[in-house]
C-alpha positions, 0 to 999 in steps of 0.5 A: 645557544643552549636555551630557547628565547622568543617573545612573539605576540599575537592579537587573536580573534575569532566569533561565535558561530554564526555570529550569535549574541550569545556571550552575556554579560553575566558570563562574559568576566569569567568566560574571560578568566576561563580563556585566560587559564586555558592560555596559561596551561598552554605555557603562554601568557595572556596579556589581555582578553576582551569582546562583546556578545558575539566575539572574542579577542585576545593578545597573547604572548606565546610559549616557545612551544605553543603553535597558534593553531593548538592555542586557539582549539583548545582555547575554543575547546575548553571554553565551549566545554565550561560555557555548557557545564555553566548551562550559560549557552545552548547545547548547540554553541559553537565558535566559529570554526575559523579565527584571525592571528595578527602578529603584533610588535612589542611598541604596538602592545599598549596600542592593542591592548587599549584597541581590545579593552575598548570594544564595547564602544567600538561596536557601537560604530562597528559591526563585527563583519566590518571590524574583521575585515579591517584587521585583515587589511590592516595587516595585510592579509590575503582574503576570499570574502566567500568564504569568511563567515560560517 
C-alpha cells in the first residue's frame, strides 16, 4: 500500500495533581479550545474535549504518526504553559503526572462523546477516584490501586 490509513480513537483522561479544583469556569471554555489546537498541531483531531474543576477529558482521533504518549505531554505541557501566562493557576500547577488512554470503537463515538460532554452532572453522583476506576474496569485494564493518585 503506498499510503498510511488508520482511524484509531481514544478516549483520554488525566486530573490535575492532586486532584486540586483548580479548572475554573471562567478558564475552563478556552483551557478547552487551547488542548484542542495543541491536538491539532500534533496532526490529530479532537472530536470533543470536556471535564469539571479537577480533570480533563478528551476523544481524540490520532494522527498516523502521533503516538499517545507524545499526544498527552505536550497536550499537558502546553496547557500548563498557557494556564500560567493566563495567571489562571498557581505557579506550582501541575497535571497529574499520569493519565487513561481507552480505545474506543467507531460505533461507541456518539456514546463517549455524549459520556464527556455530560460530566458535570456526572460528577455530581460521582467522584473523580471512583469515575477512573470504573473506566479502567470497563475496559479491562489492569491496576495496582497504590499506585493511582499522586
Amino acid at each position: 500500500m503506498a499510503r498510511t490509513l488508520i482511524e484509531i480513537y481514544t478516549h483520554i483522561v488525566f486530573s490535575t495533581k492532586g486532584r486540586a479544583n483548580t479548572i475554573h469556569l471562567e478558564i475552563e471554555a478556552e483551557l478547552h479550545r487551547i488542548i484542542a489546537g495543541i491536538i491539532a498541531n500534533l496532526n490529530s483531531r479532537c472530536l470533543t474535549v470536556n471535564g469539571t474543576e479537577n480533570h480533563v477529558h478528551t476523544l481524540v482521533s490520532l494522527g498516523k504518526t502521533t503516538a499517545l504518549s507524545n499526544l498527552v505531554r505536550e497536550v499537558k505541557k502546553g496547557s500548563t504553559i498557557w494556564l500560567k501566562r493566563q495567571g489562571a493557576v498557581s505557579r506550582a500547577f501541575n497535571w497529574q503526572d499520569g493519565y487513561g488512554g481507552f480505545s474506543v470503537g467507531k460505533s461507541d463515538l456518539l456514546a463517549v462523546k455524549k459520556y464527556i460532554a455530560d460530566q458535570k452532572q456526572h460528577h455530581q453522583r460521582i467522584s473523580y477516584e471512583e469515575e477512573f476506576i470504573s473506566l479502567l474496569e470497563d475496559n479491562g485494564v489492569a491496576y495496582d490501586a497504590r499506585y493511582l493518585w499522586d
